[in-house]
C-alpha positions as a Markdown table, in Angstrom:
| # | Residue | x | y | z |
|---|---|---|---|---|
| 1 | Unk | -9.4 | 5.8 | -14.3 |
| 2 | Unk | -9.7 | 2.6 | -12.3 |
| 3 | Unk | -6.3 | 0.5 | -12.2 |
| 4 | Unk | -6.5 | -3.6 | -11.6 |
| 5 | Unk | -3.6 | -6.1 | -11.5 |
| 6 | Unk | -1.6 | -3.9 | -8.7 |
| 7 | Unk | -0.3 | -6.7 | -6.4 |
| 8 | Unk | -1.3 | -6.3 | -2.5 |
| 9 | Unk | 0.5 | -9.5 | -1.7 |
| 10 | Unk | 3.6 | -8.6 | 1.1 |
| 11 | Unk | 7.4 | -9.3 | -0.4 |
| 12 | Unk | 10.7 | -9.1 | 1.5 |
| 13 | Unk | 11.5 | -5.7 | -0.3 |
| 14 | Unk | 8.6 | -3.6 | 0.3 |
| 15 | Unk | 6.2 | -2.7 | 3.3 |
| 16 | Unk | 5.0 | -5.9 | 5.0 |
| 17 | Unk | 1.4 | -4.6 | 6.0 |
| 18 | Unk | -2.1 | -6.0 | 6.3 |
| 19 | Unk | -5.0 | -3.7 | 6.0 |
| 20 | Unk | -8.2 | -4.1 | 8.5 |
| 21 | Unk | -11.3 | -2.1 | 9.0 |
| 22 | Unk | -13.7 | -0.3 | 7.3 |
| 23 | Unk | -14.2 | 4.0 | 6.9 |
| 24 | Unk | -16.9 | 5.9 | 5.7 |
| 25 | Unk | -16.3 | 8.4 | 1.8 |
| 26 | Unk | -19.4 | 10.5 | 0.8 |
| 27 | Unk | -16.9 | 11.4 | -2.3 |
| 28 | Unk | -15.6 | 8.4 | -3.4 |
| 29 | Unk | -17.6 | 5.5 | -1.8 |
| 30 | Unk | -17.2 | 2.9 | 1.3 |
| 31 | Unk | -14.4 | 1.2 | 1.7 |
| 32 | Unk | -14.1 | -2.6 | 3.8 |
| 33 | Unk | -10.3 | -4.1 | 4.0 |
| 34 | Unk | -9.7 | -7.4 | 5.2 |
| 35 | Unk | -6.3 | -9.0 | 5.2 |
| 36 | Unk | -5.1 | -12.9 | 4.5 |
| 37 | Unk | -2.0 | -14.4 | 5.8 |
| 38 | Unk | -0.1 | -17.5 | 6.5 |
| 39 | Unk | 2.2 | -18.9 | 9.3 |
| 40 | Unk | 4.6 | -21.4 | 9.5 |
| 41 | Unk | 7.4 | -22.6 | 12.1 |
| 42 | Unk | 10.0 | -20.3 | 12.7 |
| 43 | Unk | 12.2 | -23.9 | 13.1 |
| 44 | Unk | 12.4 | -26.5 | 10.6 |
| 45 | Unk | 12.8 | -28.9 | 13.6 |
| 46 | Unk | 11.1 | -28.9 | 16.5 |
| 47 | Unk | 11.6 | -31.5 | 19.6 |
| 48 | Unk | 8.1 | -31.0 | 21.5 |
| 49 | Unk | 8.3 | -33.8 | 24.8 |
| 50 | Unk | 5.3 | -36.3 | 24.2 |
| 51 | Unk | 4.2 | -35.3 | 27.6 |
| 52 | Unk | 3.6 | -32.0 | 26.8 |
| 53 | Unk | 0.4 | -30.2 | 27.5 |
| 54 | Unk | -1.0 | -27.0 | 25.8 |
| 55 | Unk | -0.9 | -24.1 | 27.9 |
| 56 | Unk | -2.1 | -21.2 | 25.0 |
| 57 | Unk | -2.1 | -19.9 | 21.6 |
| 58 | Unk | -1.1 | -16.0 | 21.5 |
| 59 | Unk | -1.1 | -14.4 | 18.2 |
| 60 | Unk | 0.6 | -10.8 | 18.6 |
| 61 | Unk | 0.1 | -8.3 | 16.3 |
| 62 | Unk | 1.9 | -5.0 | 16.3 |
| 63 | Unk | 0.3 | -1.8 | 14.5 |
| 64 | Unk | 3.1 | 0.3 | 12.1 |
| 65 | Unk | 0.4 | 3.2 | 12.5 |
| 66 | Unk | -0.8 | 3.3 | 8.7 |
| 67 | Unk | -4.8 | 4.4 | 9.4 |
| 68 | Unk | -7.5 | 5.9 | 7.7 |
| 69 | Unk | -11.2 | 7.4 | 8.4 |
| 70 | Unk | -12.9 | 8.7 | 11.3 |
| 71 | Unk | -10.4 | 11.2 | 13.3 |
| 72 | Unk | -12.0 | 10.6 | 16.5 |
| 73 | Unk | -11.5 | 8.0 | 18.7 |
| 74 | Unk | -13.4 | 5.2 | 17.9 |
| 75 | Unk | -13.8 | 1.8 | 18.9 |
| 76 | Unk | -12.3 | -0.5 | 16.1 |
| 77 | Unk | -13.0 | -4.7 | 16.5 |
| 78 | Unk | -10.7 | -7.3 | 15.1 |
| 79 | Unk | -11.7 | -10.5 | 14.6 |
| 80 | Unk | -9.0 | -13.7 | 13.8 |
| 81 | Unk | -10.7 | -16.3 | 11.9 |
| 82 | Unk | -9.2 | -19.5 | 10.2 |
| 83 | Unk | -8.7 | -20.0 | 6.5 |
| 84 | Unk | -10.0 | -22.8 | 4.5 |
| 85 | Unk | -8.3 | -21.6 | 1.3 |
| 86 | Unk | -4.9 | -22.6 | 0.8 |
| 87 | Unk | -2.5 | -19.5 | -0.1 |
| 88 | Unk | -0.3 | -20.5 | -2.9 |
| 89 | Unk | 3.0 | -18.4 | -2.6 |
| 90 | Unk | 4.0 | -18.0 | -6.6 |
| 91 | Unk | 0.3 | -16.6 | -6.9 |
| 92 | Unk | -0.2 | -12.7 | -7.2 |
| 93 | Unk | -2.6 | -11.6 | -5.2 |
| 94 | Unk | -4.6 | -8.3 | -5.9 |
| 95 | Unk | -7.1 | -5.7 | -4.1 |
| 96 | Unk | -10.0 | -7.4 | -6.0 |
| 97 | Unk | -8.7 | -10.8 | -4.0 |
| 98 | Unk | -10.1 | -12.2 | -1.0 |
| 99 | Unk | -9.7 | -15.8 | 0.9 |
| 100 | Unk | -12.5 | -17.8 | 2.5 |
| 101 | Unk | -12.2 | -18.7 | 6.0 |
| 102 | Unk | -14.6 | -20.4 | 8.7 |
| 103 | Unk | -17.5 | -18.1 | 10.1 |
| 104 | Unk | -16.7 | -19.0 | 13.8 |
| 105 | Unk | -14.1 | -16.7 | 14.7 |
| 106 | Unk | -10.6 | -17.6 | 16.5 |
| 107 | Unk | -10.6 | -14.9 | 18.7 |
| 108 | Unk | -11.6 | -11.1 | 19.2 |
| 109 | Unk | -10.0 | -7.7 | 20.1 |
| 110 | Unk | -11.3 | -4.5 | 20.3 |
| 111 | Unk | -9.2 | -1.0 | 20.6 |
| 112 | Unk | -9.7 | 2.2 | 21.1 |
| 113 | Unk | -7.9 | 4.6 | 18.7 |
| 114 | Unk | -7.7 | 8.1 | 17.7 |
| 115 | Unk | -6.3 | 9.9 | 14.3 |
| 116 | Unk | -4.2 | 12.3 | 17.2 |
| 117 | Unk | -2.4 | 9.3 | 18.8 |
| 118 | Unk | -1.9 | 7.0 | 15.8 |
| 119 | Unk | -0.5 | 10.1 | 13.5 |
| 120 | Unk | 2.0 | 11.2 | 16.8 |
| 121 | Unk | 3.1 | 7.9 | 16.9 |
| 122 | Unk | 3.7 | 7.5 | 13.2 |
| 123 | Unk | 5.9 | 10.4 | 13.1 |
| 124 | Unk | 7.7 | 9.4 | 16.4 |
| 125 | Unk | 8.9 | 6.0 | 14.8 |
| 126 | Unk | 9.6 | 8.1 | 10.9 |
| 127 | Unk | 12.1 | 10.9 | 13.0 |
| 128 | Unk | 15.2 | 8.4 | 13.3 |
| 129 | Unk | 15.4 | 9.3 | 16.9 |
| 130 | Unk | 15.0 | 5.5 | 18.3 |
| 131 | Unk | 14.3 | 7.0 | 21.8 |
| 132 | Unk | 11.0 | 7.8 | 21.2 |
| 133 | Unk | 9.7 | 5.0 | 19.0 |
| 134 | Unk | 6.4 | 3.9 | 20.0 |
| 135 | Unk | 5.2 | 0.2 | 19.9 |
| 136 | Unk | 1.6 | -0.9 | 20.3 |
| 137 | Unk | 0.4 | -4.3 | 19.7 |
| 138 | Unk | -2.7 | -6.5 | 19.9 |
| 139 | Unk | -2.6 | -10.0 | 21.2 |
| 140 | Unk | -5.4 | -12.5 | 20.1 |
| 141 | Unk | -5.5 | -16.3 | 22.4 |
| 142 | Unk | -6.9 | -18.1 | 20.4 |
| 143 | Unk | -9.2 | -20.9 | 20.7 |
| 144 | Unk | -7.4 | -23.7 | 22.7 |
| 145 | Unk | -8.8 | -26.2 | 19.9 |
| 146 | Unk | -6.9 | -24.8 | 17.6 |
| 147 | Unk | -3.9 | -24.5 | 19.8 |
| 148 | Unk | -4.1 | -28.3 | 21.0 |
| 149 | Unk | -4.8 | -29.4 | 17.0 |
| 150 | Unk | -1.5 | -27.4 | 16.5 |
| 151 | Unk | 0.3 | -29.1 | 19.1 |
| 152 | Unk | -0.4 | -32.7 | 18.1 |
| 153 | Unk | 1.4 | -31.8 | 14.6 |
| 154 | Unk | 4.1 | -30.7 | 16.6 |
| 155 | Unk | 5.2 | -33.5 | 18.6 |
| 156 | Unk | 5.3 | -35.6 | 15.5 |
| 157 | Unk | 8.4 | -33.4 | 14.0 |
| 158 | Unk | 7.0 | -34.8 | 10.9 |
| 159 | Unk | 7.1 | -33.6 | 7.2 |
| 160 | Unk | 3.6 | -32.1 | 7.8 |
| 161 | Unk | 4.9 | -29.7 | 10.4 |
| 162 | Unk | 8.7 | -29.4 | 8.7 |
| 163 | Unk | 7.7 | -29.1 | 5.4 |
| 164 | Unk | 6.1 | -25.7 | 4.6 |
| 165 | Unk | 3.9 | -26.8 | 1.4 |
| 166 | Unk | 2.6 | -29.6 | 3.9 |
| 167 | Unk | 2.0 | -27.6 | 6.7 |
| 168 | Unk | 0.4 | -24.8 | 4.9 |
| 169 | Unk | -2.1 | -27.8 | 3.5 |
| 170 | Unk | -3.3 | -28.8 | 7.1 |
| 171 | Unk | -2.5 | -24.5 | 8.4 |
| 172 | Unk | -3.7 | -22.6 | 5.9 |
| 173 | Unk | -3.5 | -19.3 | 8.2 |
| 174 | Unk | -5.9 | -16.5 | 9.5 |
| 175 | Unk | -8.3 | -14.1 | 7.9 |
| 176 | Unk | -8.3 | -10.7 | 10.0 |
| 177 | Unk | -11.6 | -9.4 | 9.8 |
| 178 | Unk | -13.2 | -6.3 | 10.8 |
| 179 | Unk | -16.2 | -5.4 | 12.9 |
| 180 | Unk | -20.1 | -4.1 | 11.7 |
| 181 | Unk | -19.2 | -0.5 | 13.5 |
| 182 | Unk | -15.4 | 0.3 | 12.5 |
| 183 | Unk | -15.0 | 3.3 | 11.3 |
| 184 | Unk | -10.8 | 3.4 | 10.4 |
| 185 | Unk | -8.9 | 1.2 | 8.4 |
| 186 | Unk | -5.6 | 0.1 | 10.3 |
| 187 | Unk | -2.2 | -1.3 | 9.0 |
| 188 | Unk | -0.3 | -4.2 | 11.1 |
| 189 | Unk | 3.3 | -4.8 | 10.6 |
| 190 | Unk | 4.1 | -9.1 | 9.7 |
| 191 | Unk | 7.5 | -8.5 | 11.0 |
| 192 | Unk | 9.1 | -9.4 | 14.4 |
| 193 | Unk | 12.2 | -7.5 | 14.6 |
| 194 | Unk | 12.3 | -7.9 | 18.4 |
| 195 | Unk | 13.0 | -4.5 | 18.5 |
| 196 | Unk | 9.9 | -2.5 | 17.8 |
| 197 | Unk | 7.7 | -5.5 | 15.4 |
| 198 | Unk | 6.6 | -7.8 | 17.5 |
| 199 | Unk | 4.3 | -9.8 | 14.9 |
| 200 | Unk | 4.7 | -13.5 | 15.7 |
| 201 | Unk | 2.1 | -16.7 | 16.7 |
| 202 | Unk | 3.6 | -18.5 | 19.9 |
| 203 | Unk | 2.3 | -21.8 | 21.3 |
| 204 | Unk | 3.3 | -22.4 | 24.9 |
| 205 | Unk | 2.9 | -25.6 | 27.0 |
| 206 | Unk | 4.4 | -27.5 | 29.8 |
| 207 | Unk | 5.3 | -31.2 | 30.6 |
| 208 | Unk | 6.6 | -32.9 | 33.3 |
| 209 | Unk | 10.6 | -33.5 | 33.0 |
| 210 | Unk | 11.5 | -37.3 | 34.5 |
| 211 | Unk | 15.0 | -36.2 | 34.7 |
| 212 | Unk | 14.9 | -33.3 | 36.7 |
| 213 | Unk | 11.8 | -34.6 | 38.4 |
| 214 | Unk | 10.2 | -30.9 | 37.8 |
| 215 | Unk | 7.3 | -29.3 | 35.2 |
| 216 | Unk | 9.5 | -27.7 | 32.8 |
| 217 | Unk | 7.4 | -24.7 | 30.3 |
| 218 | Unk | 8.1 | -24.8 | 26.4 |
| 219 | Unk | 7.3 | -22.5 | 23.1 |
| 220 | Unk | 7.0 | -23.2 | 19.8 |
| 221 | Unk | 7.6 | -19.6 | 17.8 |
| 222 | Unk | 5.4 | -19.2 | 14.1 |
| 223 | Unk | 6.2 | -16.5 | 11.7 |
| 224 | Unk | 4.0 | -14.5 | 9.7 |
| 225 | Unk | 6.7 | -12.5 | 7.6 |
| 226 | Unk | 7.2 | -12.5 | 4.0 |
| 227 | Unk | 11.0 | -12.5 | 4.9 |
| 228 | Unk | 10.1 | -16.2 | 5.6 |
| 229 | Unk | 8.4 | -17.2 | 2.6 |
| 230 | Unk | 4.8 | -16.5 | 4.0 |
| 231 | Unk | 2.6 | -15.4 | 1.9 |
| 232 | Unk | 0.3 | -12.4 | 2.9 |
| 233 | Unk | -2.2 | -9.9 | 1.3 |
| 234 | Unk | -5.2 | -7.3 | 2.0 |
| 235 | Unk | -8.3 | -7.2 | -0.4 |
| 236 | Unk | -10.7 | -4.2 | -0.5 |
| 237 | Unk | -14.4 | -4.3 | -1.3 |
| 238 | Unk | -15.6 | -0.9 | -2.4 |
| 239 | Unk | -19.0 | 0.5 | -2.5 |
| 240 | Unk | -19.1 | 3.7 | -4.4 |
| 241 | Unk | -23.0 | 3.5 | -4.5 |
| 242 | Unk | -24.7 | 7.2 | -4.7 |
| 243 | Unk | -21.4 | 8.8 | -5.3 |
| 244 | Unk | -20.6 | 9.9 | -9.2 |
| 245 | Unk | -17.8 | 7.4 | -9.3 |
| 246 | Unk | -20.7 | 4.6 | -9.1 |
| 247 | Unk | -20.3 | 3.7 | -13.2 |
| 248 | Unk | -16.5 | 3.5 | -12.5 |
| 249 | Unk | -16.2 | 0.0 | -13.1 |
| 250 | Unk | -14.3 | -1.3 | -16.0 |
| 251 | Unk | -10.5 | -0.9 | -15.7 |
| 252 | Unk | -8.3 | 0.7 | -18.0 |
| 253 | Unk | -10.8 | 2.9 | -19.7 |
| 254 | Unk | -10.7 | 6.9 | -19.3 |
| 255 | Unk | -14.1 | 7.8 | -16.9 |
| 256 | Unk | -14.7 | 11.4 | -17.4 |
| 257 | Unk | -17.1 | 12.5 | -14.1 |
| 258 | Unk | -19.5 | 14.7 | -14.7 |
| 259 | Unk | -18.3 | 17.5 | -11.7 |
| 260 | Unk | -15.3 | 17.8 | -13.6 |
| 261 | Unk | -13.4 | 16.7 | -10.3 |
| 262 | Unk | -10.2 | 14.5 | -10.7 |
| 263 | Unk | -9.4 | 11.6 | -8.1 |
| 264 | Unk | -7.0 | 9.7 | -7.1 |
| 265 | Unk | -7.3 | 6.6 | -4.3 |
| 266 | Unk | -4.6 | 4.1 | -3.0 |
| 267 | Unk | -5.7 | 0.4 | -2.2 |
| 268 | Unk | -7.9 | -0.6 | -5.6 |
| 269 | Unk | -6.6 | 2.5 | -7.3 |
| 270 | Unk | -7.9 | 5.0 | -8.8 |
| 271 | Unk | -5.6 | 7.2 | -10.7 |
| 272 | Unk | -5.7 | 10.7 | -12.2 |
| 273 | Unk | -4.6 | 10.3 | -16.2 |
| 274 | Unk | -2.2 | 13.2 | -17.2 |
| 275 | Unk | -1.5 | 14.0 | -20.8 |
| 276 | Unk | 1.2 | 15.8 | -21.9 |
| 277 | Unk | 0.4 | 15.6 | -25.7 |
| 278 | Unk | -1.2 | 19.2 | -25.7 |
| 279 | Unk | 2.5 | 20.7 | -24.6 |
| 280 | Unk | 4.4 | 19.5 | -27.7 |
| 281 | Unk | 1.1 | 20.8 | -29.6 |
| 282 | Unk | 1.3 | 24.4 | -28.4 |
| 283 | Unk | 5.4 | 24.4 | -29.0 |
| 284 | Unk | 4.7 | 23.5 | -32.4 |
| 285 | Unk | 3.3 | 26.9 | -33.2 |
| 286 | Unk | 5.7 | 28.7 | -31.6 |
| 287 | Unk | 8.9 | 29.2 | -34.2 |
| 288 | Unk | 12.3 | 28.7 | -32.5 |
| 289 | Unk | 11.5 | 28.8 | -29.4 |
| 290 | Unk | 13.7 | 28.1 | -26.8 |
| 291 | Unk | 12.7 | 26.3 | -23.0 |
| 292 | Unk | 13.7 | 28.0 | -20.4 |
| 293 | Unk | 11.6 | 25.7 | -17.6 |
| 294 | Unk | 8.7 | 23.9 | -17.3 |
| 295 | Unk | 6.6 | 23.3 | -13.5 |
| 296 | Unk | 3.8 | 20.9 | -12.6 |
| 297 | Unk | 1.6 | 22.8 | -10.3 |
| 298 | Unk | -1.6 | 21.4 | -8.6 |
| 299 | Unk | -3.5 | 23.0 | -6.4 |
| 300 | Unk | -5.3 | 24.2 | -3.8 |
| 301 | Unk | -6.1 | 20.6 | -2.2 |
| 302 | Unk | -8.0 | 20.6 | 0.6 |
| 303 | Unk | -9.3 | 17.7 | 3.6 |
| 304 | Unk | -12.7 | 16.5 | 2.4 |
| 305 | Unk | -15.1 | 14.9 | 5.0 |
| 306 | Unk | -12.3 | 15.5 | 7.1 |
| 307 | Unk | -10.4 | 12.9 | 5.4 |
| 308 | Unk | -6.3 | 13.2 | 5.5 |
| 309 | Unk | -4.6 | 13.6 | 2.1 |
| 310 | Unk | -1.2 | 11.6 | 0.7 |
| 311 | Unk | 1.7 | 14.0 | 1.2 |
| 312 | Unk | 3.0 | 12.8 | -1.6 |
| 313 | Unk | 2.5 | 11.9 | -5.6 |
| 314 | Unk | 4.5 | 11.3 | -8.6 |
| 315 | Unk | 3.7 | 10.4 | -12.3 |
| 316 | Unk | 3.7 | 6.8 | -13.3 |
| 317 | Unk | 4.2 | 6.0 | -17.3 |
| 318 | Unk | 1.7 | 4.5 | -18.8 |
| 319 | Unk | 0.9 | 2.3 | -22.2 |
| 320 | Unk | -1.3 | 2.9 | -24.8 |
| 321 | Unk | -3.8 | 0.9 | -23.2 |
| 322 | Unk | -4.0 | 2.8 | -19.8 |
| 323 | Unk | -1.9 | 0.0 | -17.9 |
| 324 | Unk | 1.4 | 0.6 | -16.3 |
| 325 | Unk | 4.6 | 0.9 | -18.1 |
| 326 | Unk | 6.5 | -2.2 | -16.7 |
| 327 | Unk | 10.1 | -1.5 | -15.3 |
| 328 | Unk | 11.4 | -3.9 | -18.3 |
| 329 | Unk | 10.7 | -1.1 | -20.7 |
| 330 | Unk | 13.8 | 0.2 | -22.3 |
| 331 | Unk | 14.0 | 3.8 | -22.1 |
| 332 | Unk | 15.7 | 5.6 | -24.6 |
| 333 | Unk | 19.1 | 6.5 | -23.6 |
| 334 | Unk | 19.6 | 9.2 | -25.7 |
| 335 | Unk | 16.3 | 11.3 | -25.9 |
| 336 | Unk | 14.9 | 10.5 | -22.1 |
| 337 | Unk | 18.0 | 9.3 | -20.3 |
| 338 | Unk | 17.1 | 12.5 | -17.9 |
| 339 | Unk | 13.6 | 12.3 | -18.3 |
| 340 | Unk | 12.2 | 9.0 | -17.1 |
| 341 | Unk | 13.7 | 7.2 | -14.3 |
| 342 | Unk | 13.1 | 2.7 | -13.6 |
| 343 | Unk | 11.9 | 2.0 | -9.8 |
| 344 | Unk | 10.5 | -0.7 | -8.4 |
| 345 | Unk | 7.2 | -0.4 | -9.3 |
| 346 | Unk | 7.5 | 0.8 | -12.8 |
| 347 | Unk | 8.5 | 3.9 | -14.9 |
| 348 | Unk | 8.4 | 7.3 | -13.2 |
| 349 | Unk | 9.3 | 10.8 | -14.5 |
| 350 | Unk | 11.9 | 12.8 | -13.4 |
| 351 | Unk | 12.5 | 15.9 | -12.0 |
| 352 | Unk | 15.2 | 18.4 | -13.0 |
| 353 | Unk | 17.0 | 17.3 | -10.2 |
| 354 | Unk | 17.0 | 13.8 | -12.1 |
| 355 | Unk | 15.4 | 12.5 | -9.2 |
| 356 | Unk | 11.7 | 10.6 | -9.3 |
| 357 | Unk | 9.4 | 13.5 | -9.2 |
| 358 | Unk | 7.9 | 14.2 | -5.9 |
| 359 | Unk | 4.9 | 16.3 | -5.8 |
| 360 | Unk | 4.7 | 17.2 | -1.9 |
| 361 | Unk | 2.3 | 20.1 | -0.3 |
| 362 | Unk | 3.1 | 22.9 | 0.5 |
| 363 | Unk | 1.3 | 25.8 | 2.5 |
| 364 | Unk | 0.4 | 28.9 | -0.1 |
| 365 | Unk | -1.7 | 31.8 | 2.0 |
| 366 | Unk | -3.3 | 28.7 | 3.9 |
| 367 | Unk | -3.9 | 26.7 | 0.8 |
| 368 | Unk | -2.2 | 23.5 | 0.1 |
| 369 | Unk | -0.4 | 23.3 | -3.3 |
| 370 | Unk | 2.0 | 21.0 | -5.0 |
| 371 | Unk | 5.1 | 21.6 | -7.5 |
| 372 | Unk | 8.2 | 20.3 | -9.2 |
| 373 | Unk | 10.0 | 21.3 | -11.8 |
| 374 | Unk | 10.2 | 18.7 | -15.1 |
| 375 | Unk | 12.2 | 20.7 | -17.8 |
| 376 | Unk | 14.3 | 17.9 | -18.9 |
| 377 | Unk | 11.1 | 15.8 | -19.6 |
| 378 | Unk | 9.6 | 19.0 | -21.6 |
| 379 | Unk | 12.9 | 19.1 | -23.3 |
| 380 | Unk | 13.0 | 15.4 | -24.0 |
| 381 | Unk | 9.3 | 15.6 | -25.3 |
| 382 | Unk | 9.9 | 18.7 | -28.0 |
| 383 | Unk | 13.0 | 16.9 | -29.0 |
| 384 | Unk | 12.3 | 13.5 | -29.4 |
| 385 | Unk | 8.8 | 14.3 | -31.5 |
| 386 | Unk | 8.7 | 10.8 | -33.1 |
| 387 | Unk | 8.7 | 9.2 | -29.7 |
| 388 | Unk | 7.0 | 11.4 | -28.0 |
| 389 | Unk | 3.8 | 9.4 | -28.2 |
| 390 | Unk | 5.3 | 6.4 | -25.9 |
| 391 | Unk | 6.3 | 8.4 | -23.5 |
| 392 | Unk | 3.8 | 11.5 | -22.9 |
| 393 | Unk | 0.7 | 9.3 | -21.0 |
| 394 | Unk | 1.2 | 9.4 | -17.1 |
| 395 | Unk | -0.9 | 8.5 | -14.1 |
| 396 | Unk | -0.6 | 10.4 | -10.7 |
| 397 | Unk | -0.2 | 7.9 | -7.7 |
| 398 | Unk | 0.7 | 8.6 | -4.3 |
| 399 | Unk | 4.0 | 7.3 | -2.6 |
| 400 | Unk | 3.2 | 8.8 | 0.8 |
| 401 | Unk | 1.5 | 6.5 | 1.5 |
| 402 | Unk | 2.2 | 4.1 | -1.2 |
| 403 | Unk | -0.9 | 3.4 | -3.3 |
| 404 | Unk | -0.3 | -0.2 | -3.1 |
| 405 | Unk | 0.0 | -0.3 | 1.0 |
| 406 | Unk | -2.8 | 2.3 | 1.7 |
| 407 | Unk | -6.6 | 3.7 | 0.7 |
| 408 | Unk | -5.7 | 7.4 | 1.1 |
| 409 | Unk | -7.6 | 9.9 | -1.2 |
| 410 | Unk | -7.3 | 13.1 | -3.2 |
| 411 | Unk | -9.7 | 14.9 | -5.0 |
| 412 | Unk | -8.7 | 18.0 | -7.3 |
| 413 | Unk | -10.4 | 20.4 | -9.6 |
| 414 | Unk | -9.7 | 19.9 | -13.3 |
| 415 | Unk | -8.6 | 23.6 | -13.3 |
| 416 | Unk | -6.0 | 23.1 | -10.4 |
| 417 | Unk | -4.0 | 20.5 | -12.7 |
| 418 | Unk | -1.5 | 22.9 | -15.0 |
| 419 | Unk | 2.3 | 22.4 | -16.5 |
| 420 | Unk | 3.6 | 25.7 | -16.6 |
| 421 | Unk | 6.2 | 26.1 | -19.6 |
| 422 | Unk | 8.6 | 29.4 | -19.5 |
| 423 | Unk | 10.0 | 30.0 | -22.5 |
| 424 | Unk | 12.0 | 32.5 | -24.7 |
| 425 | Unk | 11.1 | 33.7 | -28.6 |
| 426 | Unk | 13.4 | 35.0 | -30.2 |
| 427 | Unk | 12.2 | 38.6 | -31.7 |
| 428 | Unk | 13.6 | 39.5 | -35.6 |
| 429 | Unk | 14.0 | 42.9 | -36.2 |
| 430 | Unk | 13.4 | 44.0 | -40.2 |
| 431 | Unk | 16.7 | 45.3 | -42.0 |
| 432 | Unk | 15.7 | 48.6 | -43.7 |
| 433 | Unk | 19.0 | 49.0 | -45.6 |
């Protein structure tokens, strides 16, 4: 089932990433990710000499590692181009989004990168031993046009540099764009921690100080970071042509594809529809019987086209009308208090642990499975019988990597999708006296 109206837009409380690049699915189609963003001055005021003269415009961004495609080491091109649509902050924007910006690009990079090295690094900054944190940037100069028209704002300290909703009028920010022969799509932090992030625009000149009678260098720092109240977002276009996900197209509908395969994709998601209807079915034929546990299992996943898989899933609520369960949704305390647990994103199950479920691989006789138990859901479920049709319609997304931050796949038999339910019958003996 194909999922719209998930936000891709960066906030201060989750991942701040952009998405460039492109990679290659015989299973599930082509995938293209461009990102949006704006900048603004780090300073509300800025005293910039009259004097001064532009020196350069570096943009700097640093990679947080997220990739996906090709594992070799391929040559991946990054173009920075400027925006001619103005980004309107209170606006959601979505995977299906996209900005336009002038053909001409700003500037150009072009790196050479490997699965090997981007995963090692990945895991080096996720191990909370700061020692070996890895941090690998790009830096774009940008056209000196661009810098000098910059510059000339600046020295006015006006309300069209100071004030953000006037600057982002004249600035509307940069489209990153990705090459004709990419072959990964790569995630780029917007932060600049000055630790480890070093995402930032700097504009650096020099003028000629009367008092000290000496050239004297200045900068003028721009921030790209949501913290900031810059707005930010990737779009996806997605070409599924000649796979049998090519009639996917209207959202919110159950798609039933003809292999019988079930998928699951992050980005412009699309997400495996789980019903748990058929369990309260089967216990109704069985007289007083009495749960002892129930276990989601699916498995064996495997890489396909070499492709890396999320390491981890969970089951997101859904409506009656295949959308997302928003986290407004009151839960009833007393059937599914246990059962169904409010994040961020919206409505998850629970383990028995009462913790979100987390469906994580594991290694089976060199087959990759996934498992947790969900007794107090099952439980909840044959309990609650009059509710249990708000609350038995899930969706399995990936959380490592987040859907919403990443285009990772999974692709599973039908067959390798089963609830396991243990449970005890009580036997009654005939009296003969």
């Amino acid at each position: 089932m194909l999922i719209d109206s998930i936000g891709t837009f960066n906030t201060a409380t989750q991942i701040q990433r952009l998405l460039v690049g492109n990679f290659v699915d015989p299973q599930m189609g082509n995938v293209v990710a461009e990102s949006y963003t704006q900048f603004r001055p780090f300073f509300t005021s800025t005293t910039v000499p009259a004097n001064a003269i532009f020196d350069s415009l570096v943009l700097t961004l640093s990679l947080d590692y997220y990739h996906y495609g090709n594992p070799d080491a391929t040559s991946e091109k990054i173009s920075v181009h400027r925006l001619t649509e103005t980004l309107v902050g209170a606006r959601p924007y979505f995977a299906s989004s996209s900005a336009t910006y002038e053909p001409a690009p700003l500037a150009t990079r072009e790196i050479v990168v490997s699965t090997e090295s981007l995963t090692a690094a990945l895991e080096d900054n996720s191990d909370n031993a700061p020692n070996n944190d890895k941090t690998d940037t790009l830096q774009f100069f940008l056209k000196a046009s661009f810098g000098q028209e910059l510059l000339d704002l600046a020295k006015t300290n006006s309300s069209n540099f100071t004030d953000f909703l006037k600057f982002r009028e004249i600035f509307k920010g940069f489209a990153f764009v990705k090459g004709s022969t990419n072959e990964k799509v790569l995630g780029f932090t917007t932060v600049n921690d000055n630790i480890k992030k070093f995402s930032r625009l700097i504009l650096y000149y020099h003028f000629f100080n009367s008092t000290t009678n000496a050239d004297e260098k200045g900068t003028i720092p721009f921030s790209l970071a949501s913290t900031n109240g810059v707005m930010g977002f990737y779009g996806l276009r997605v070409n599924r042509a000649g796979t049998e996900l090519n009639s996917l197209t209207v959202s919110h509908q159950d798609f039933y594809p003809a292999s019988d395969k079930r998928y699951v994709q992050g980005g412009f998601p699309i997400v495996t529809k789980i019903d748990f209807s058929r369990f309260t079915e089967y216990m109704d034929t069985v007289q007083n019987a009495i749960l002892n546990s129930a276990e989601i299992v699916m498995g064996p996943a495997n890489e396909v086209d070499e492709l890396a898989l999320p390491s981890a899933l969970r089951l997101q609520l859904l409506k009656t009308n295949n959308r997302f369960q928003p986290v407004g949704l009151r839960v009833d305390t007393t059937g599914f208090r246990f059962a169904l647990l409010p994040t961020t994103d919206g409505i998850v199950m629970a383990n028995d642990l009462n913790q979100p479920l987390a469906l994580t691989f594991k290694d089976q006789n060199g087959e990759k499975y996934m498992s947790d138990f969900v007794t107090e859901y099952c439980q909840a479920l044959f309990d609650n019988k009059a509710q249990a049709s708000k609350y038995h319609t899930f969706a399995l997304v990936a959380t490592n990597p987040l859907y919403t931050k990443s285009v990772h796949r999974l692709i599973l038999e039908t067959s390798d999708i089963s609830l396991r339910v243990y449970y005890t019958k009580p036997i009654l003996r005939k009296n003969n006296n």
